[in-house]
N, C-alpha and C positions, 0 to 999 in steps of 0.2 A: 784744900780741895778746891779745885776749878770747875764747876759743871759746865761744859759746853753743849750746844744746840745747834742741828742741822735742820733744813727744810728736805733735803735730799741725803743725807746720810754718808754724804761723801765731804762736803765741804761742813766744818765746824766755826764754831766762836763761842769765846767764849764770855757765857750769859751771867760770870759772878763768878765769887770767891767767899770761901768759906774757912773762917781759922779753923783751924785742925784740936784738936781738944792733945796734941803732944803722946805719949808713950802712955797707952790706956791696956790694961788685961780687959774692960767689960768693955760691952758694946754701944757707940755713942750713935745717936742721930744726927743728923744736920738737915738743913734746910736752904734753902734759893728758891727767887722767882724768876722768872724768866721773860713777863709782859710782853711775850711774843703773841700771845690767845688774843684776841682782836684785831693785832695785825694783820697776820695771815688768815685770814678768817672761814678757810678750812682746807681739810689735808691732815698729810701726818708729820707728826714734829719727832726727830731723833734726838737723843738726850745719850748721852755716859760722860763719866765722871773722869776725871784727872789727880789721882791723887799724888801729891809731890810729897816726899821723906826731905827731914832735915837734911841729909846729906846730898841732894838733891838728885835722888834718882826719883823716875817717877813714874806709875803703871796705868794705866786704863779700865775700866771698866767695861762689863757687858755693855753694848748698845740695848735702848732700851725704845720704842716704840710706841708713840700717844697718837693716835687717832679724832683730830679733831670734829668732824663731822657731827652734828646732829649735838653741839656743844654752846651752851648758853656760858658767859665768862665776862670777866669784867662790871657787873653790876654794881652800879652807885645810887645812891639816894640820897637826894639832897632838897632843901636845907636839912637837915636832921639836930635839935629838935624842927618840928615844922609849925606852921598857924594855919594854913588854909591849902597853895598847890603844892604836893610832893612832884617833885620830879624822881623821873627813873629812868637812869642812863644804861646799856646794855650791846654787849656784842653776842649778834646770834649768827652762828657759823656757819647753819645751812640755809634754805630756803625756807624752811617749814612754821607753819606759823608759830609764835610763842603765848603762852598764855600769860598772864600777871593775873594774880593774886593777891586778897588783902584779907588776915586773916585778924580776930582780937585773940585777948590773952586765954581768950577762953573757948580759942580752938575754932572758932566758927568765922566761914569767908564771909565778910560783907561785900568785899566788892570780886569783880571775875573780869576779864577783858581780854577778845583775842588780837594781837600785832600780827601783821603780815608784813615780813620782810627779811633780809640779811644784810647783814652789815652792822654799823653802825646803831642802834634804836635808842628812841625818846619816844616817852608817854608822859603827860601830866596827868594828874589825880587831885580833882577837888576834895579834899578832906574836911572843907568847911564843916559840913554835916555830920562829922566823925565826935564823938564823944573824947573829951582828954583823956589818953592812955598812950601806952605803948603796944607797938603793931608788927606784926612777921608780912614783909612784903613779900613773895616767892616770883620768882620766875622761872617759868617752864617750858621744855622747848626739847622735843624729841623723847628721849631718854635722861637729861640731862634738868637739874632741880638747883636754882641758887634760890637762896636766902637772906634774906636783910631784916635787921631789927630798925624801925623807926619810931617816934615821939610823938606825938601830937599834943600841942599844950593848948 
């Protein structure tokens, strides 16, 4: 299976390949990424599928349609475990601000912060003062909620 991706829905490439699980009655999932979310950093991304038969004939998929706009993507957190600055790396795809978030394991935010920007974003996070545990960093941003577990030792 070849998932290819358009920006314009006319012109494709393709984003990956996926072995085929062979001559199945039940129905299999597959998986691809496509690390196109950051690059193009907003818009709508077209996606269908390629499936190629052993004897190489091969059919197409419905087009399918992702709308990137108002889309938080690609989020990193590093060092992870940490000692004192977390960084937090992030593609936010529209203009709107993003919130970050720092929550313990016991559901409660201690820290809140708003980013203004698109593109690209970095924030540091002094954790010094953070108690050793582990932590749900979130970021938020329109409609759109990513998630990270980090360390604090």
């Amino acid at each position: 299976m070849k998932p290819k991706g358009s920006a314009d829905g006319q012109n494709w490439a393709t984003i990956g390949q996926v072995k085929g699980h062979g001559n199945a009655i039940s129905m299999n999932n597959y998986f691809a990424v496509d690390n196109l979310a950051g690059i193009i950093p907003a818009g709508t991304l077209y996606y269908r599928l390629n499936q190629v038969d052993f004897n190489g004939v091969s059919e197409y998929s419905m087009i399918r349609a992702v709308n990137l706009h108002d889309v938080v993507t690609a989020t990193q957190t590093y060092p992870n475990p940490t000692n004192n600055v977390l960084n937090i790396d992030w593609s936010n795809a529209s203009n709107q601000d993003a919130t970050l978030k720092i929550y313990n394991m016991a559901g409660s935010a201690i820290y809140s912060a708003n980013v203004t920007g698109a593109g690209l974003m970095h924030k540091q996070i002094d954790m010094s003062a953070f108690p050793v545990g582990t932590y749900s960093v979130q970021v938020i941003s329109g409609t759109s909620v990513t998630n990270k577990m980090v360390v604090k030792n």
